[in-house]
ChimeraX commands (.cxc) that place a marker at each C-alpha (Angstrom):
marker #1 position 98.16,96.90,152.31 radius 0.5
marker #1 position 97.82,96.98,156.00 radius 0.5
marker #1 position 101.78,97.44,156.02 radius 0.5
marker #1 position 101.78,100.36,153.87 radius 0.5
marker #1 position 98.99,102.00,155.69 radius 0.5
marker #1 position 100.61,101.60,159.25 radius 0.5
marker #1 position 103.92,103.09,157.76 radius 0.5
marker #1 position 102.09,105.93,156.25 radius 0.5
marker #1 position 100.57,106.52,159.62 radius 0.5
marker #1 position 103.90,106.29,161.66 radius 0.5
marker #1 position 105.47,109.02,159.28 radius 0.5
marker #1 position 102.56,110.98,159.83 radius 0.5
marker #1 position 102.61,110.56,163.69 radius 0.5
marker #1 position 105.96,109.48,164.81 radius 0.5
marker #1 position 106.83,113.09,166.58 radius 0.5
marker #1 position 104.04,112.57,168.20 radius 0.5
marker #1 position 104.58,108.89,169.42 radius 0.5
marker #1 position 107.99,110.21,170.14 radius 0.5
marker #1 position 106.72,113.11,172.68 radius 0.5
marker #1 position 104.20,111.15,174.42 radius 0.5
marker #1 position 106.55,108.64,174.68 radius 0.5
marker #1 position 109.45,111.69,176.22 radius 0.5
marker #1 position 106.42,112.14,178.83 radius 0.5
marker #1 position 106.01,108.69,179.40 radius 0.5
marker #1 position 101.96,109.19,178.87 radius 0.5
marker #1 position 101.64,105.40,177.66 radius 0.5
marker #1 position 98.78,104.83,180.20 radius 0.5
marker #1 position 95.11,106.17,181.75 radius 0.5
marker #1 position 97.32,107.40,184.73 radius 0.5
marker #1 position 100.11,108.74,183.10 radius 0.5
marker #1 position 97.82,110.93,180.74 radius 0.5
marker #1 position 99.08,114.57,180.11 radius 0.5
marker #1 position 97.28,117.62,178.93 radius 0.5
marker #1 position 97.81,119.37,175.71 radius 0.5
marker #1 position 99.83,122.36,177.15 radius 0.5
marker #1 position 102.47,119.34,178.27 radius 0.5
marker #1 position 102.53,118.38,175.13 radius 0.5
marker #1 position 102.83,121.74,173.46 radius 0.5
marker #1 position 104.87,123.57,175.96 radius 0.5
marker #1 position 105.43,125.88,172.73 radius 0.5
marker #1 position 101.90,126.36,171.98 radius 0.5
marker #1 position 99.35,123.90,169.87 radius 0.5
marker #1 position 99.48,124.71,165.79 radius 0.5
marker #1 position 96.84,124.00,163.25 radius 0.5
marker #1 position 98.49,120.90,162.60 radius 0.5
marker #1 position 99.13,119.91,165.51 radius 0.5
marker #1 position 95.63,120.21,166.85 radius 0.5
marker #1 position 94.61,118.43,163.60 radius 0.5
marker #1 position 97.11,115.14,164.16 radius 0.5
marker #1 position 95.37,115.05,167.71 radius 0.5
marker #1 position 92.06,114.88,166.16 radius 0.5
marker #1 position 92.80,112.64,163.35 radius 0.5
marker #1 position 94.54,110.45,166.24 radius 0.5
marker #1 position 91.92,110.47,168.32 radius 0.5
marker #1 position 89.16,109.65,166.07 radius 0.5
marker #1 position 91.82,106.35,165.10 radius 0.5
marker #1 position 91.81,105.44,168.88 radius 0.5
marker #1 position 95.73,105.96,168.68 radius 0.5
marker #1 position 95.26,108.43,170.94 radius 0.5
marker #1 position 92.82,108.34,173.86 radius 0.5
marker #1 position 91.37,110.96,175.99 radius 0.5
marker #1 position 91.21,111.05,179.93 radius 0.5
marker #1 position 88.51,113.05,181.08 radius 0.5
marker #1 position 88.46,116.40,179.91 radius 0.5
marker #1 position 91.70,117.54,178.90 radius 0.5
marker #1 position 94.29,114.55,179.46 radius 0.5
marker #1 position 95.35,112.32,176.82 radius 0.5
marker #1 position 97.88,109.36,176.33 radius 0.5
marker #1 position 99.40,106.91,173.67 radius 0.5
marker #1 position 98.04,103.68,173.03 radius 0.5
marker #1 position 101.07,102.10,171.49 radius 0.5
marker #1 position 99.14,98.68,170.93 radius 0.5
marker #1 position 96.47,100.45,168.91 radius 0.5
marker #1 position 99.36,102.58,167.32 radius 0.5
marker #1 position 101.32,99.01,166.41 radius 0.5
marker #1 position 98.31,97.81,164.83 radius 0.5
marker #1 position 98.21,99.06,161.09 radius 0.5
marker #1 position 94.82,96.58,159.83 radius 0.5
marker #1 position 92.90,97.40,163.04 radius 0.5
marker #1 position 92.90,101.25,161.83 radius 0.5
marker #1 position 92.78,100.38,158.53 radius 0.5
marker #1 position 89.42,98.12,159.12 radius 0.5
marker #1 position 88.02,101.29,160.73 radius 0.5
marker #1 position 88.71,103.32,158.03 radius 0.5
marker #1 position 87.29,100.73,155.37 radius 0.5
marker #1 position 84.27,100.73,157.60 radius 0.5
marker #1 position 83.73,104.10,157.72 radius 0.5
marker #1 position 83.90,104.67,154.09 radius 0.5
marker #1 position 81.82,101.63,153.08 radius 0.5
marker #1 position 79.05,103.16,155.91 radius 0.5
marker #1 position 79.39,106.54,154.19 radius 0.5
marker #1 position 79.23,104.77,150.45 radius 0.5
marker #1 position 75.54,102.95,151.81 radius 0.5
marker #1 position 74.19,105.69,153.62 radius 0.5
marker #1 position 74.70,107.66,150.50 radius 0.5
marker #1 position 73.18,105.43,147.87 radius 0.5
marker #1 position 70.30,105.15,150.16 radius 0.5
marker #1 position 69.27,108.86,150.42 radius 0.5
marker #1 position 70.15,109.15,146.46 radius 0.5
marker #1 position 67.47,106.47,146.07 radius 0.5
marker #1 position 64.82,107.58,148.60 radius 0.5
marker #1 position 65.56,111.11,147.07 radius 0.5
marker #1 position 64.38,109.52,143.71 radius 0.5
marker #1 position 61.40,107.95,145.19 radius 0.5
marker #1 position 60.88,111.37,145.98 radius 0.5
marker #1 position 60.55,110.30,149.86 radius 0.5
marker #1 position 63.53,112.73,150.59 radius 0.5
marker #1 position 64.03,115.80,148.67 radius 0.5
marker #1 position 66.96,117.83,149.35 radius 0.5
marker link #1:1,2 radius 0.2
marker link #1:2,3 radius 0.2
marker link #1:3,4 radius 0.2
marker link #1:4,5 radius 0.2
marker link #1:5,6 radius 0.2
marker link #1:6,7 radius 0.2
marker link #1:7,8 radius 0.2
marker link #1:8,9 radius 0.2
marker link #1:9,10 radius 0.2
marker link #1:10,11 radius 0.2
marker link #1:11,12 radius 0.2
marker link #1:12,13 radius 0.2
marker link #1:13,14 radius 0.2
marker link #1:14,15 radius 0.2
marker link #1:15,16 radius 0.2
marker link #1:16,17 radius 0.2
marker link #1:17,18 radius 0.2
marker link #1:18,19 radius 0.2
marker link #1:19,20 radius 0.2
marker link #1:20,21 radius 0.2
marker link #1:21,22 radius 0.2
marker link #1:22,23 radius 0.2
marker link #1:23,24 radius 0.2
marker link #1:24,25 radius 0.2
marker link #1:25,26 radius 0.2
marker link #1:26,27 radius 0.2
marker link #1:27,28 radius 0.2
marker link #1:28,29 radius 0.2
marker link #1:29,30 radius 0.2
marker link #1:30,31 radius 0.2
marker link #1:31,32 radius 0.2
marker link #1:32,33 radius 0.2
marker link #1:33,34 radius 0.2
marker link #1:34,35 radius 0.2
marker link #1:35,36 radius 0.2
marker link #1:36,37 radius 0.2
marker link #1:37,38 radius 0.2
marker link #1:38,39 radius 0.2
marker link #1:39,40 radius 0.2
marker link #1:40,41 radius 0.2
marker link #1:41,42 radius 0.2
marker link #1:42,43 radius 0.2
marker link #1:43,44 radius 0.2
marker link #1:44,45 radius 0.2
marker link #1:45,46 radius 0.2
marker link #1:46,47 radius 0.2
marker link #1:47,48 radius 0.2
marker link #1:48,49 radius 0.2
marker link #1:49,50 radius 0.2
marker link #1:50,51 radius 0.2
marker link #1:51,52 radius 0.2
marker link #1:52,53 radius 0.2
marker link #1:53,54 radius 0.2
marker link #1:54,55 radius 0.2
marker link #1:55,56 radius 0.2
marker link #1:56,57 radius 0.2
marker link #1:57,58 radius 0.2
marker link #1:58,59 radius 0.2
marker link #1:59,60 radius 0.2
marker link #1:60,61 radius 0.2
marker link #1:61,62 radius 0.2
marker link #1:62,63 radius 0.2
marker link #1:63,64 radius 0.2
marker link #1:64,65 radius 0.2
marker link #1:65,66 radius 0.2
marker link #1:66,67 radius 0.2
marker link #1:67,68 radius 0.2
marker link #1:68,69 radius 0.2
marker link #1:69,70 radius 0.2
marker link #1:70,71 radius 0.2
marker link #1:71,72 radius 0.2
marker link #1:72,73 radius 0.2
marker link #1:73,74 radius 0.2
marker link #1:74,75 radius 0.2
marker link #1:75,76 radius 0.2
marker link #1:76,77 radius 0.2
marker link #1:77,78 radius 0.2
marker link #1:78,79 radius 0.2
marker link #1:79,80 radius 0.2
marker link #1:80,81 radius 0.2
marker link #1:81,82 radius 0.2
marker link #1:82,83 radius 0.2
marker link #1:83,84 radius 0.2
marker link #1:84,85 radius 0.2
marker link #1:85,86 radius 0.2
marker link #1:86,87 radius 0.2
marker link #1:87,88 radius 0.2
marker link #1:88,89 radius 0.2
marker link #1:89,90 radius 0.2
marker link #1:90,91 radius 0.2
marker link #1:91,92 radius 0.2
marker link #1:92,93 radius 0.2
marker link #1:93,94 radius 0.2
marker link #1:94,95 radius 0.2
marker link #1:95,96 radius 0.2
marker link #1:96,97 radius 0.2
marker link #1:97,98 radius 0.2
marker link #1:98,99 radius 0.2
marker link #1:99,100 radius 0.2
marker link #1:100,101 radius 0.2
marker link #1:101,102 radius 0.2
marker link #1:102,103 radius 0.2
marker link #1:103,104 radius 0.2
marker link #1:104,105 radius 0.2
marker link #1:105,106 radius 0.2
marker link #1:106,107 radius 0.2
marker link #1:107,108 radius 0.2
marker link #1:108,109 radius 0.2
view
């Protein structure tokens, strides 16, 4: 599963891996802004691949504006897979719990 996961990722992202990999921003001091990135200008789904790779650590950000490719976290398909899992089994708890305090009538929303 972890296979098919970090495949579907790497279609998803490989243009990306490819350009920061053109810039050579594989490191903290190699990081490059978004305008380097995008020398044609950031679209909608552009800026949303940058979030969905940053939240996956694929991506990491360098103080304010700099960013750069970790290809190690990018390699590993079950490390961002366990995240995800993790995530969704959080979400999963947190919302059975408020359904139940909501029926104890602790919570009402």
């Amino acid at each position: 599963m972890a296979k098919n996961y970090k495949e579907l990722l790497d279609g998803a992202f490989v243009e990306y891996y490819d350009r920061f990999r053109e810039l050579n921003a594989l490191s903290k001091e190699n990081a490059v802004t978004r305008a380097e990135l995008f020398p044609n200008g950031e679209s909608f789904i552009d800026r949303d691949r940058m979030h969905k790779m940053l939240s996956m650590e694929i991506v990491k950000r360098v103080g304010i504006n700099r960013y750069w490719l970790d290809e190690k976290r990018a390699a590993d398909g079950n490390g961002v897979l366990k995240q995800r899992i993790i995530l969704v089994v959080i979400a999963l708890v947190l919302g059975v719990t408020m359904g139940m305090l909501n029926r104890m009538g602790i919570l009402n929303f």
